[in-house]
Structure formats: structure tokens, C-alpha cells
C-alpha positions in Angstrom: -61.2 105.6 -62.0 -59.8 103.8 -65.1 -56.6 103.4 -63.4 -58.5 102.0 -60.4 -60.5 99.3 -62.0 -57.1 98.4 -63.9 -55.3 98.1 -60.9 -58.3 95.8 -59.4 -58.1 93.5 -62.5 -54.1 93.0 -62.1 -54.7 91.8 -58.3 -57.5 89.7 -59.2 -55.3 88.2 -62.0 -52.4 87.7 -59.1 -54.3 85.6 -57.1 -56.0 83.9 -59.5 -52.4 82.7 -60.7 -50.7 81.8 -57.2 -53.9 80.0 -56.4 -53.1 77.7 -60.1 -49.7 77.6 -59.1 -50.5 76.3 -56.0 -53.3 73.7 -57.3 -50.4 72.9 -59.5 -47.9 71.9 -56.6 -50.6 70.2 -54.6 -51.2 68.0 -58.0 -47.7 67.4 -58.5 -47.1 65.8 -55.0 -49.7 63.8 -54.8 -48.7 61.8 -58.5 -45.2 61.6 -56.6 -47.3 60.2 -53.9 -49.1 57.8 -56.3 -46.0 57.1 -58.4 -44.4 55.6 -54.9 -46.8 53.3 -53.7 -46.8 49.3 -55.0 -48.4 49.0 -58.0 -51.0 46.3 -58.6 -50.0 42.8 -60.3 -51.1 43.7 -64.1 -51.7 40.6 -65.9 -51.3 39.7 -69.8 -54.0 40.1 -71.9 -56.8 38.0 -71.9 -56.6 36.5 -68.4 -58.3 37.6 -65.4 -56.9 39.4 -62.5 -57.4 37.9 -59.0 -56.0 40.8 -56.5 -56.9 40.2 -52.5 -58.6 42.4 -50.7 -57.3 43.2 -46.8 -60.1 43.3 -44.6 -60.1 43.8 -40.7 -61.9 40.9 -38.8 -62.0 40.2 -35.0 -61.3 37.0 -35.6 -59.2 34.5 -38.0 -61.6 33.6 -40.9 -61.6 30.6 -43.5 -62.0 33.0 -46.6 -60.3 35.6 -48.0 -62.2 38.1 -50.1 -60.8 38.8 -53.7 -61.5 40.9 -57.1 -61.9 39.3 -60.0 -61.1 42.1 -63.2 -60.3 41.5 -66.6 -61.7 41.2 -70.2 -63.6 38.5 -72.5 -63.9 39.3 -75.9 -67.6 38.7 -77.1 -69.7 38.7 -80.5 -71.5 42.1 -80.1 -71.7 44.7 -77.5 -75.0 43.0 -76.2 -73.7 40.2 -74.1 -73.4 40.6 -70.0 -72.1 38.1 -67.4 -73.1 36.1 -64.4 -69.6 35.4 -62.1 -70.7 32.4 -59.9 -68.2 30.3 -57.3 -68.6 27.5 -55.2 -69.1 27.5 -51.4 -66.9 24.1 -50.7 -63.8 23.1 -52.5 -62.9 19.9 -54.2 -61.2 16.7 -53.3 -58.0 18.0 -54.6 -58.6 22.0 -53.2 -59.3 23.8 -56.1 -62.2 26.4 -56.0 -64.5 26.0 -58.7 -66.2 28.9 -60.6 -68.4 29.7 -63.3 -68.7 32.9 -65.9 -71.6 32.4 -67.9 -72.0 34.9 -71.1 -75.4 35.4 -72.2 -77.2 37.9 -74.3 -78.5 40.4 -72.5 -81.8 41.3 -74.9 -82.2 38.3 -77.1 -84.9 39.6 -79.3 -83.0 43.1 -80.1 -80.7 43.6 -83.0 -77.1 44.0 -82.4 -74.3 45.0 -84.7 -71.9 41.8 -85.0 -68.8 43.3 -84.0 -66.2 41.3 -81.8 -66.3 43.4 -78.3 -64.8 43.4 -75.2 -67.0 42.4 -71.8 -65.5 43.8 -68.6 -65.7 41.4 -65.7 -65.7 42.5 -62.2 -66.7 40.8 -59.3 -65.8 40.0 -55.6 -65.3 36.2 -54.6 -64.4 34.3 -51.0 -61.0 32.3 -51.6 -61.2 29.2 -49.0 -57.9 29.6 -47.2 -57.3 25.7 -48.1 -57.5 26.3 -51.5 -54.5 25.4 -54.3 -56.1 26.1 -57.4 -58.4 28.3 -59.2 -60.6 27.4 -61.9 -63.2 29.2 -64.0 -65.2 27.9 -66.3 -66.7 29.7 -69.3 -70.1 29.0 -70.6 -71.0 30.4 -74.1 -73.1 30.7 -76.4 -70.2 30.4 -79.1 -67.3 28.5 -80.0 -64.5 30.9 -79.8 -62.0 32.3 -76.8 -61.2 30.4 -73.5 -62.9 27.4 -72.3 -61.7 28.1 -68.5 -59.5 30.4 -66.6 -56.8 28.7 -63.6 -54.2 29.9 -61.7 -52.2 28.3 -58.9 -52.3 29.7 -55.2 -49.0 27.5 -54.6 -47.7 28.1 -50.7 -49.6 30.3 -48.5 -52.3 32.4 -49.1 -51.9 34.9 -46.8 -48.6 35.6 -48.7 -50.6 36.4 -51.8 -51.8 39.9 -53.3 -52.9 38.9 -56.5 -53.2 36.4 -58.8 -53.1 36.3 -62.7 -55.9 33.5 -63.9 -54.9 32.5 -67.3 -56.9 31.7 -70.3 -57.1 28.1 -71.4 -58.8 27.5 -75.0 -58.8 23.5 -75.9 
């Protein structure tokens, strides 16, 4: 009977150990899978990324849909952001934005630590447009004033987009 329940525990051990070996493989093939396909624009630190986003119409549209990523450095870990563009674009085709840091709970204490703020949000890019610009509103006087970036030639070329920092 011992000999038995031994011999059950050595099987179970078996295929417990093909089955990780196989997970294993399966892992292993798909990061050569991931390790193969284009990687995304990455952008220096401190700007904003602006990376397009392919969707499927029926029918040819004026706008492109992109994500805006990246980082702000803030105060304290209590601020949050508001990511605002315009409908129309300007005389000379830029699209103008806005990314308004606030404080998030005014009347609760915060540590005063310099932090960093994600940003992510989706935007529609007129097809016309030339330039990008983002404007930062603040509550202090430190880090970037505006973010730009040029969409020089076509836009239907484009995949992403680094928008760079501008402090005056």
C-alpha cells in the first residue's frame, strides 16, 4: 500500500512538471512574439507622448483619435488634472490644448514632496493640423509652461508624436 501511494505521488509530481514545462514554452514564445512586434515611440523625460490610435470608419473622417501619456512633476501627491483641447484649429493650424493641475482636496493636509502626476487621456487631431500645443495651468511656478510638437507632412503617416516641454 505504501509503495502504492508512493508510486501515485511520483505521477502526480510528473505531470505537474510537464504541465510547468509546458506553461514555460507557451510563456517563452509569446515574449518572442512581443519582442518582434514595433515598439512604441518612447519619448525623453518630461514630455508627453502623442501615439495614434487606428480606428475602422466607414467613411474618411477629419480627426484622428490619439493618446496623450506622460508625466508632470507636482508639489505633493494630492494634485489631479483636467486634459482639455479645442474643437477648431487656429489661423495658422495648430490645435490648442489645455492641462490644468489643481489640488484635488484643498482643505486636506499633504506631505510636500515633489511627485509625479500621470497624464492620460484620448484627444481628436484635426487632420489639417501642423502643430500641437498644450498649455499648463498651475498653481506654482516651476516645470513647463506648455508642451508642442510638430505634425510636419502628413498625418496619416504618423504613429506617434513626442510633445516637448517648454519652460520660459
Amino acid at each position: 500500500m505504501k509503495n502504492l501511494y508512493g508510486l501515485h505521488l511520483v505521477v502526480l509530481a510528473c505531470l505537474a512538471l510537464s504541465g510547468c514545462a509546458q506553461a514555460q514554452e507557451e510563456e517563452e514564445g509569446a515574449q518572442e512574439h512581443v519582442a518582434t512586434s514595433t515598439p512604441a515611440k518612447r519619448c525623453e523625460e518630461g514630455a508627453l507622448s502623442l501615439t495614434f490610435i487606428n480606428v475602422q470608419t466607414f467613411a474618411a473622417e477629419s480627426l484622428r483619435t490619439a493618446e496623450i501619456t506622460g508625466q508632470i512633476d507636482t508639489p505633493h501627491p494630492n494634485y489631479d488634472y483636467r486634459l482639455t483641447m479645442d474643437d477648431t484649429l487656429s489661423e495658422s493650424d495648430r490645435l490648442h490644448g489645455t492641462l490644468e493641475l489643481y489640488v484635488k482636496n484643498p482643505d486636506q493636509m499633504h506631505i510636500q514632496v515633489i511627485t509625479p502626476l500621470s497624464v492620460s487621456g484620448t484627444v481628436k487631431v484635426p487632420q489639417a493640423a501642423k502643430e500641437v500645443v498644450i498649455k499648463v495651468e498651475k498653481p506654482f511656478s516651476w516645470g513647463p509652461k506648455q508642451y508642442t510638437g510638430s505634425l510636419a507632412g502628413s498625418l496619416e503617416d504618423k504613429q506617434s508624436l513626442c510633445l516637448q516641454a517648454v519652460s520660459e
